[in-house]
C-alpha positions as CSV (number, residue, x, y, z in Angstrom):
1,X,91.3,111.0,118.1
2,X,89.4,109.3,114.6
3,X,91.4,111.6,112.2
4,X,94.7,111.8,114.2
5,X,97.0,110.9,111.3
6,X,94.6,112.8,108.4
7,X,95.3,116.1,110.0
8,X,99.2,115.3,110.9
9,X,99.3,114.7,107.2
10,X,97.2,117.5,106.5
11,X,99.5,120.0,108.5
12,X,102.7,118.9,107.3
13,X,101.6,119.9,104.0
14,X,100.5,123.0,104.2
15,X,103.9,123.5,106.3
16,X,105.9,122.7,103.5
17,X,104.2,124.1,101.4
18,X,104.8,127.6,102.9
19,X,108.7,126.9,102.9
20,X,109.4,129.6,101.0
21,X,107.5,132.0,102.4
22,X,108.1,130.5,106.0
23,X,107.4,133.9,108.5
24,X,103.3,133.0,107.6
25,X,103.8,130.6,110.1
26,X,103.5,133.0,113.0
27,X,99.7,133.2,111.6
28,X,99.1,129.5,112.6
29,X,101.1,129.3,116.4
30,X,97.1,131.0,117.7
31,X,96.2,127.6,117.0
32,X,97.9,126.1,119.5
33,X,95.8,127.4,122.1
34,X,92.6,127.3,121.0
35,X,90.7,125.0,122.7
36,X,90.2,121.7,120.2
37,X,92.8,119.1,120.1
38,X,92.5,118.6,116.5
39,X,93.7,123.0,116.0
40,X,96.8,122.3,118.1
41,X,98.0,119.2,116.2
42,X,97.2,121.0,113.0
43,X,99.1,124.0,114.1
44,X,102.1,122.1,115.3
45,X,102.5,120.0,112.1
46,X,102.2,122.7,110.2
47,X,104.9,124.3,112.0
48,X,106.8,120.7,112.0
49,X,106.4,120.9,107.8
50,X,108.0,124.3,107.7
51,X,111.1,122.4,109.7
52,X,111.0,119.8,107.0
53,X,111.5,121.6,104.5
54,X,114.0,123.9,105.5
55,X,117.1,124.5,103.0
56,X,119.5,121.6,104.2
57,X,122.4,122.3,101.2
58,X,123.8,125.6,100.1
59,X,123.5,126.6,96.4
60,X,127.5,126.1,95.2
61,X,129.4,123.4,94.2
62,X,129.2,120.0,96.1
63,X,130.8,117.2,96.8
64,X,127.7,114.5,97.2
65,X,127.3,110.5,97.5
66,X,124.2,108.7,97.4
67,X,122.1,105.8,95.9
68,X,120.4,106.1,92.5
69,X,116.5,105.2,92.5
70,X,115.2,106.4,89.4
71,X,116.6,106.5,86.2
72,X,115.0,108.7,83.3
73,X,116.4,109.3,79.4
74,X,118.2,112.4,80.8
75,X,118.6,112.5,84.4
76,X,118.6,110.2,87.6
77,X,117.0,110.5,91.0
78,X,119.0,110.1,94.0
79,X,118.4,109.2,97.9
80,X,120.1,108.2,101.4
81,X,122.0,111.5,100.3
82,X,125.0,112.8,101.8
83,X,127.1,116.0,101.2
84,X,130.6,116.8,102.0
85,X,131.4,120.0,104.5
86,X,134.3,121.4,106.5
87,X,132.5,118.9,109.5
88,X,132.8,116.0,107.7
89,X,129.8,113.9,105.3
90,X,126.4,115.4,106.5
91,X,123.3,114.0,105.2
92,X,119.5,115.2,103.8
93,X,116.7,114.5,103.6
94,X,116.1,115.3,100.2
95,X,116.1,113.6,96.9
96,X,118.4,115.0,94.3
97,X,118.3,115.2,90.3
98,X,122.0,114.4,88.6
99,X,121.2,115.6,85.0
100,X,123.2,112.2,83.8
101,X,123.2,109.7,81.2
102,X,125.5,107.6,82.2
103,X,124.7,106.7,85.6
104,X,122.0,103.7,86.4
105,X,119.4,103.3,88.7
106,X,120.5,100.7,91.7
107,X,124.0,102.3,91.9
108,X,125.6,104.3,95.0
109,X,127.2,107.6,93.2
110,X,129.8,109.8,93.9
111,X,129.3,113.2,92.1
112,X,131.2,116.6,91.8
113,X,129.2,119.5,90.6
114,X,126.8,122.7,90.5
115,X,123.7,122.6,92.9
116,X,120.7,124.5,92.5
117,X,117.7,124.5,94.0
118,X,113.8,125.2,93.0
119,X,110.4,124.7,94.7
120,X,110.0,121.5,92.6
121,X,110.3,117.9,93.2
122,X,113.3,116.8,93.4
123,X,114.2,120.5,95.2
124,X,117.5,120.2,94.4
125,X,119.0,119.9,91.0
126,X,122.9,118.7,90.3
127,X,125.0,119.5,87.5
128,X,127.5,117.1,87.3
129,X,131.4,118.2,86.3
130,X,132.0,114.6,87.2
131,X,130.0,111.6,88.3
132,X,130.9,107.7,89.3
133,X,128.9,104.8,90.3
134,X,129.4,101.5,91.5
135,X,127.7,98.3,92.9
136,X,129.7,96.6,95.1
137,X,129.8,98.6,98.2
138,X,126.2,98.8,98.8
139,X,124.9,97.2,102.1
140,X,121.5,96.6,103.5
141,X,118.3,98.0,102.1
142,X,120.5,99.6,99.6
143,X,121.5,96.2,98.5
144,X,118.0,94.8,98.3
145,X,117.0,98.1,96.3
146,X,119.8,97.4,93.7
147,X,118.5,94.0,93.5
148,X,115.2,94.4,92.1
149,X,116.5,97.3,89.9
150,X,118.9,94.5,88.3
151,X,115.8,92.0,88.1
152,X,113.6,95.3,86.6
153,X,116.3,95.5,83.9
154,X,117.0,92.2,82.9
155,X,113.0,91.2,83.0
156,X,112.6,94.8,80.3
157,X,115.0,93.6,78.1
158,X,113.7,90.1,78.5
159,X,110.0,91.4,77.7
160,X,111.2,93.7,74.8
161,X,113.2,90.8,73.1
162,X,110.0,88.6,73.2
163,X,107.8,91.5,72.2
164,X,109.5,93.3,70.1
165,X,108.0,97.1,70.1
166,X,104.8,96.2,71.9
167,X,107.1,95.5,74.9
168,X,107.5,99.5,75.4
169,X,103.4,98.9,76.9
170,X,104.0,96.2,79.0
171,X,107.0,98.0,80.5
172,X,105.1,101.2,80.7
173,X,102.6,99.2,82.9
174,X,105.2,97.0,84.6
175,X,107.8,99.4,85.7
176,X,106.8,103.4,84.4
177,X,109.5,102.9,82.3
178,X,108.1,102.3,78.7
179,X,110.9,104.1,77.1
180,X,108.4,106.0,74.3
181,X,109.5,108.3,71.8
182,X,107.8,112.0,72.1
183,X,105.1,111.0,69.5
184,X,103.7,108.3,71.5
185,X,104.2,109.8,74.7
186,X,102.3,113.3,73.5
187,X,100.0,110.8,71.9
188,X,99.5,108.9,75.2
189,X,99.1,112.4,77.4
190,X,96.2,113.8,74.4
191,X,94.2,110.0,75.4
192,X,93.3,110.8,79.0
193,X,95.6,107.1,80.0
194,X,98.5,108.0,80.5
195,X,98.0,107.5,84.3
196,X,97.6,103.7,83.7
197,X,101.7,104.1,82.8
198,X,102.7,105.4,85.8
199,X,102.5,102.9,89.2
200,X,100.2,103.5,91.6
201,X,97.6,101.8,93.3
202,X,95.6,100.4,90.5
203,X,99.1,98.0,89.7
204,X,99.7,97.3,92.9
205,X,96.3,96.2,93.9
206,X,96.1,94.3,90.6
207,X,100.0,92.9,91.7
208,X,98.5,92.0,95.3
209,X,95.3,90.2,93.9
210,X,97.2,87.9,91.6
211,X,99.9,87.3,94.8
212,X,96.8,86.3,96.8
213,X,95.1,84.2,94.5
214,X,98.3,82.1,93.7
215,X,99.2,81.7,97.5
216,X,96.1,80.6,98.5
217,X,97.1,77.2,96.0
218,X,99.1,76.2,99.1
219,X,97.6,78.1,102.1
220,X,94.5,79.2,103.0
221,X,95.3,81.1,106.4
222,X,94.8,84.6,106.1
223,X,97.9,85.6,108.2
224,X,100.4,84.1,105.8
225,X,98.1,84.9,102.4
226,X,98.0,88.4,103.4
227,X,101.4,89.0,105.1
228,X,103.2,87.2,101.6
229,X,101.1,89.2,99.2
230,X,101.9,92.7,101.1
231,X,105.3,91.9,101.0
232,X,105.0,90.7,97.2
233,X,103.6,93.8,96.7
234,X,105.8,95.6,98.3
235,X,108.6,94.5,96.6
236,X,107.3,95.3,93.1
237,X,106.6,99.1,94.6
238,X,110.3,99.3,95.1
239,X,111.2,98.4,92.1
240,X,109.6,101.3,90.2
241,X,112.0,104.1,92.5
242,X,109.6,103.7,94.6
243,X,107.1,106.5,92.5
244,X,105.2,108.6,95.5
245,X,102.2,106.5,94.6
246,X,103.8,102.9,94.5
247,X,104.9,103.6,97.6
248,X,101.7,105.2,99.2
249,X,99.7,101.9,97.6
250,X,101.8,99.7,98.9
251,X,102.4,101.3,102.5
252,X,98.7,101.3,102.5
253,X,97.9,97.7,101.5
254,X,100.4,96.8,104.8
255,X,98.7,99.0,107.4
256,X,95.4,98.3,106.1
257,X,95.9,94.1,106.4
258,X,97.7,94.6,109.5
259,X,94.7,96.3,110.9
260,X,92.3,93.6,109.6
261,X,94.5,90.8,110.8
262,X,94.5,92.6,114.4
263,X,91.0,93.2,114.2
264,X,91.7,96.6,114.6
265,X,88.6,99.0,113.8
266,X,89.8,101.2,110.1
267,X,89.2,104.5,108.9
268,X,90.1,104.1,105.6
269,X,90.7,108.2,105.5
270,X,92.7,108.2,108.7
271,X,95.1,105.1,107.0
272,X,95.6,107.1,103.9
273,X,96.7,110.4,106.9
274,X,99.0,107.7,108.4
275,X,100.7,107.0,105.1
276,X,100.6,110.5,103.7
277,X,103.0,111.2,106.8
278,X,105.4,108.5,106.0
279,X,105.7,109.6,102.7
280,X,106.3,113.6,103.9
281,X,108.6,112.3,106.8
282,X,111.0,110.0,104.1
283,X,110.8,113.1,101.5
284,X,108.7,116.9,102.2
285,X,109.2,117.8,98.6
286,X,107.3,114.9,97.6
287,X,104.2,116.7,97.5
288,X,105.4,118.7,94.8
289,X,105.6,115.7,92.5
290,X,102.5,115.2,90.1
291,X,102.6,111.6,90.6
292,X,102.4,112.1,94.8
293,X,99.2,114.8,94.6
294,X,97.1,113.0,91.6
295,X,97.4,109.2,93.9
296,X,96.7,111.1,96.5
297,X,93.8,113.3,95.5
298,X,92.6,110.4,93.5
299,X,92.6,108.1,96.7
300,X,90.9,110.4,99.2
301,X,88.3,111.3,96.1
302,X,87.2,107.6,96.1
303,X,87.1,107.1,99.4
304,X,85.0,110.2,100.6
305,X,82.3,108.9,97.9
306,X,83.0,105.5,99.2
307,X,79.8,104.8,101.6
308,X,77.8,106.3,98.3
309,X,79.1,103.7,95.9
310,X,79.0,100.7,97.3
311,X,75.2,100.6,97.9
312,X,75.1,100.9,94.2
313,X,74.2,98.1,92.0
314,X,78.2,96.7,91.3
315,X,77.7,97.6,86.9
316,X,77.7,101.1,88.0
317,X,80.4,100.8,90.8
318,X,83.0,100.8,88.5
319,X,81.9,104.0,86.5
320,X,81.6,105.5,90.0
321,X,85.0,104.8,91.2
322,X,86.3,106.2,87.6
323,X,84.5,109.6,87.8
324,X,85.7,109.4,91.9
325,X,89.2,109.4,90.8
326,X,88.8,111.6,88.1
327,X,87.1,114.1,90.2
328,X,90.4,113.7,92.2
329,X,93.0,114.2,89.8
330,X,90.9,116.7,87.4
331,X,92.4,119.9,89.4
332,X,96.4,118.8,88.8
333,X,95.2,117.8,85.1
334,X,94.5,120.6,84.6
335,X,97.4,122.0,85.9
336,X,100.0,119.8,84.7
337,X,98.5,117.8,82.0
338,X,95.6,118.3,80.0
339,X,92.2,116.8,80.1
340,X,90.2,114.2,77.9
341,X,86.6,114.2,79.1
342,X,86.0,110.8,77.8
343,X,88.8,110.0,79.9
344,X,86.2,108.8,82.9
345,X,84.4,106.5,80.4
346,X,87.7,105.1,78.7
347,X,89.5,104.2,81.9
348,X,86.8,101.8,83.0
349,X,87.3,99.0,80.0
350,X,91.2,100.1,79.9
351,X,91.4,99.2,84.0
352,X,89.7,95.7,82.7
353,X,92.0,95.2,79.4
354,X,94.9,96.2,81.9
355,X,94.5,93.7,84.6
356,X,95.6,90.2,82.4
357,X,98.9,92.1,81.2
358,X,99.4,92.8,84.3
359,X,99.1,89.3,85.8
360,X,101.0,88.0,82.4
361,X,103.7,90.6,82.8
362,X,104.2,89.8,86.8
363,X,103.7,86.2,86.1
364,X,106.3,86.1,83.5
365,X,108.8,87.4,86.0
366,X,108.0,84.6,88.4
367,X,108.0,82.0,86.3
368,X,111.8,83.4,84.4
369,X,113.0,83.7,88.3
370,X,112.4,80.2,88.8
371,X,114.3,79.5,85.7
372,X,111.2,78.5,83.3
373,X,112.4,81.3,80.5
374,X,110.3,79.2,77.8
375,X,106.9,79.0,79.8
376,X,107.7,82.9,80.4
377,X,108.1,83.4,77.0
378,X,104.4,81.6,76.6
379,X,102.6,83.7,79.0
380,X,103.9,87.1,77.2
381,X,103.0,86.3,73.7
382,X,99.1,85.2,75.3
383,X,99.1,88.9,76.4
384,X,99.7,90.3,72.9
385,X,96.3,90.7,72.2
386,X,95.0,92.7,75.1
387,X,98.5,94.7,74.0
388,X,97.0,95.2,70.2
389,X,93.7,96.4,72.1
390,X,95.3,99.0,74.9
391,X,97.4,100.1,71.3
392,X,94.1,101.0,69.7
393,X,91.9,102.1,72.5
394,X,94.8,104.9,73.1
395,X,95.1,105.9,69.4
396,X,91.1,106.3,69.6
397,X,91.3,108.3,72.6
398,X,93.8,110.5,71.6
399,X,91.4,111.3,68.8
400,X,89.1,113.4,71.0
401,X,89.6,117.0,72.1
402,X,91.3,117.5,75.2
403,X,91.5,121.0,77.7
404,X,94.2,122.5,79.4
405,X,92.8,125.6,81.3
406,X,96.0,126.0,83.3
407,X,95.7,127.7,86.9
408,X,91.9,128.6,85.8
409,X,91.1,124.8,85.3
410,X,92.6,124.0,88.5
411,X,90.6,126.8,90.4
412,X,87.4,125.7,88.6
413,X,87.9,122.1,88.8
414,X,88.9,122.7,93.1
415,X,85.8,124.6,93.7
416,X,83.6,121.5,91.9
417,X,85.2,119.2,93.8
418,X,84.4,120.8,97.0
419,X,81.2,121.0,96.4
420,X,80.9,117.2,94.9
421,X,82.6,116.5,98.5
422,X,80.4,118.3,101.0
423,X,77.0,117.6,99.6
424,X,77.2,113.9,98.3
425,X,80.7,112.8,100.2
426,X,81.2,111.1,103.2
427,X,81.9,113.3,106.0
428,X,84.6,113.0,108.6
């Protein structure tokens, strides 16, 4: 079946979606036998999403160990979760929030404390009456994680000494972790960019570009120029958690070169279905996160209008990917955020002015990894003024009235979507 994966993915969110209320589900088992293949696999996902995201942890006090992934100004993420019962150390599937200061990403914790759980991403929510975390015993991909959250840190502070308080941008586009005070950050949410400082697929693509461009100094063979850039690539996804979106862009980028290496026919739709189930298998609640349905939205929005913008003449393709995504995202702006119609028009030359700090930032990190700290230093400081720019092209932006129509927005902004899908939109 052409969209196998696209209605897997498809299913399993509306199944865990409907966690809550879980008895609708008896509504969906007709369509397992109604005739089409395509009912019965939506059907039985859907069902399959309702199993997902099932209630795995009671709501009391718990004894929990796990492995830090994300580490905000209040509060870390946690994964690879596992929770003490009278049976013994049982384990979730579900990422947990430690309201914490003191522990750090790339550590595995021990913590003692309240649970609570909400239909929000991270569903369950920790309390901590005491909390621990180490380095030593991690093993495996746990190990590797901790890794490039230790080569994350030291390459922040490295990029904040040489940058002083322009380094919070380049760490903001780096790694999603610019540190800004409230000011900035409302400042940076009233622009309409504030997506270019969360990772997702625009860095990553930029990241696997620049990978591509330097191995193909020393080889010239697809194979090894895409397999080392994907993997490049993936690497720096990790780094930042992953974020839903790093991840999805990343997981992408592999299936997608694997495909054209095997000359395998792609459905760019159908990839995006494959690695929307990954994502909902490693975590349901995912889909609750902002971060996981703007990439996603945005990513399905550009390629539906894909077959009508590339026939375009390429100094409008740009602008058309823009209002793609925006068309995307402009529902869960409006939901969660609040929207700056010059946004669409802004993001074009900020994409452009993005790219080099990008390639200076990543560079840098190469370069101080092979030990070449000054020549690092070099490439940093040659970034500052596309930093000065991005600075004032925010504090223009930010100038301009924004919208936030809450759950009317979203309903209105849905409805033109739709329509912008079905009449100029490539069909499945």
């Amino acid at each position: 079946m052409k969209y196998f994966w696209l209605i897997t993915f498809l299913g399993l969110s509306t199944g865990v979606l409907l966690t809550p209320v879980f008895l609708i589900v008896i509504f969906f088992l007709p369509l397992l036998f109604l005739k089409g293949a395509h009912f019965k696999i939506y059907g039985f996902c859907v069902i399959l999403g309702v199993l997902l995201g099932m209630a795995t942890i009671e709501n009391k006090q718990v004894e929990m160990v796990g492995f830090v992934t994300t580490k905000k100004s209040n509060y870390v993420i946690i994964t690879d979760v596992k929770v003490l019962t009278k049976d013994g150390w049982r384990s979730s599937n579900h990422q947990v929030r430690v309201n914490s200061k003191e522990l750090k990403a790339g550590q595995q914790v021990y913590i003692y404390g309240k649970l609570s759980k909400t239909f929000r991403y991270p569903v369950y929510t920790v309390e901590p009456i005491f909390c621990a975390g180490v380095e030593e015993t991690l093993r495996g991909l746990s190990k590797v994680l901790s890794s490039l959250q230790q080569i994350k840190e030291a390459n922040k502070q490295f990029i904040v000494q040489i940058l002083g308080n322009s380094g919070k941008i380049m760490n903001g586009l780096l790694f999603s972790d610019g540190e800004f005070d409230s000011a900035e950050s409302e400042q940076l949410r009233r622009s309409g960019l504030a997506h270019l400082f969360a990772v997702s697929g625009i860095h990553v693509g930029i990241i696997y570009t620049l990978c591509e461009l330097l191995v193909s100094f020393f080889t010239y063979r697809s194979f090894f120029r895409r397999s080392i850039s994907s993997l490049i690539a993936l690497f720096f996804a990790l780094s930042t958690g992953p974020t839903p979106s790093a991840f999805r862009a990343s997981i992408m980028l592999i299936i997608w070169n694997v495909f054209r290496i095997a000359d395998y026919p792609i459905e760019p739709l159908n990839v995006l279905g494959l690695v929307g189930t990954i994502n909902l298998l490693v975590e349901p609640y995912s889909i609750l996160s902002s971060s996981f349905l703007m990439s996603y939205s945005a990513t399905s929005s550009i390629l539906i209008f894909h077959e009508k913008i590339k026939i375009q003449k390429r100094l409008f393709q740009g602008l058309l990917v823009s209002l793609a995504a925006f068309v995307g995202v402009a529902p869960f702006l409006s939901l969660f955020s609040a929207i700056n119609l010059l946004a669409p028009l802004t993001s074009i030359p900020a994409t452009f002015l993005v790219t080099p700090m990008l390639w200076a930032g990543f560079t840098s990190m190469l370069l101080r990894g092979m030990g070449l700290a000054n020549l690092s230093h070099v490439v940093l400081v040659g970034a500052t003024p596309f930093i000065f720019i991005l600075d004032k092209m925010i504090e223009l932006s930010a100038k301009f009235p924004t919208s936030s129509l809450g759950i009317c927005g979203y309903a209105l902004f849905s409805v033109l979507m739709f329509f912008l899908f079905w009449h100029f939109g490539h069909r499945p």
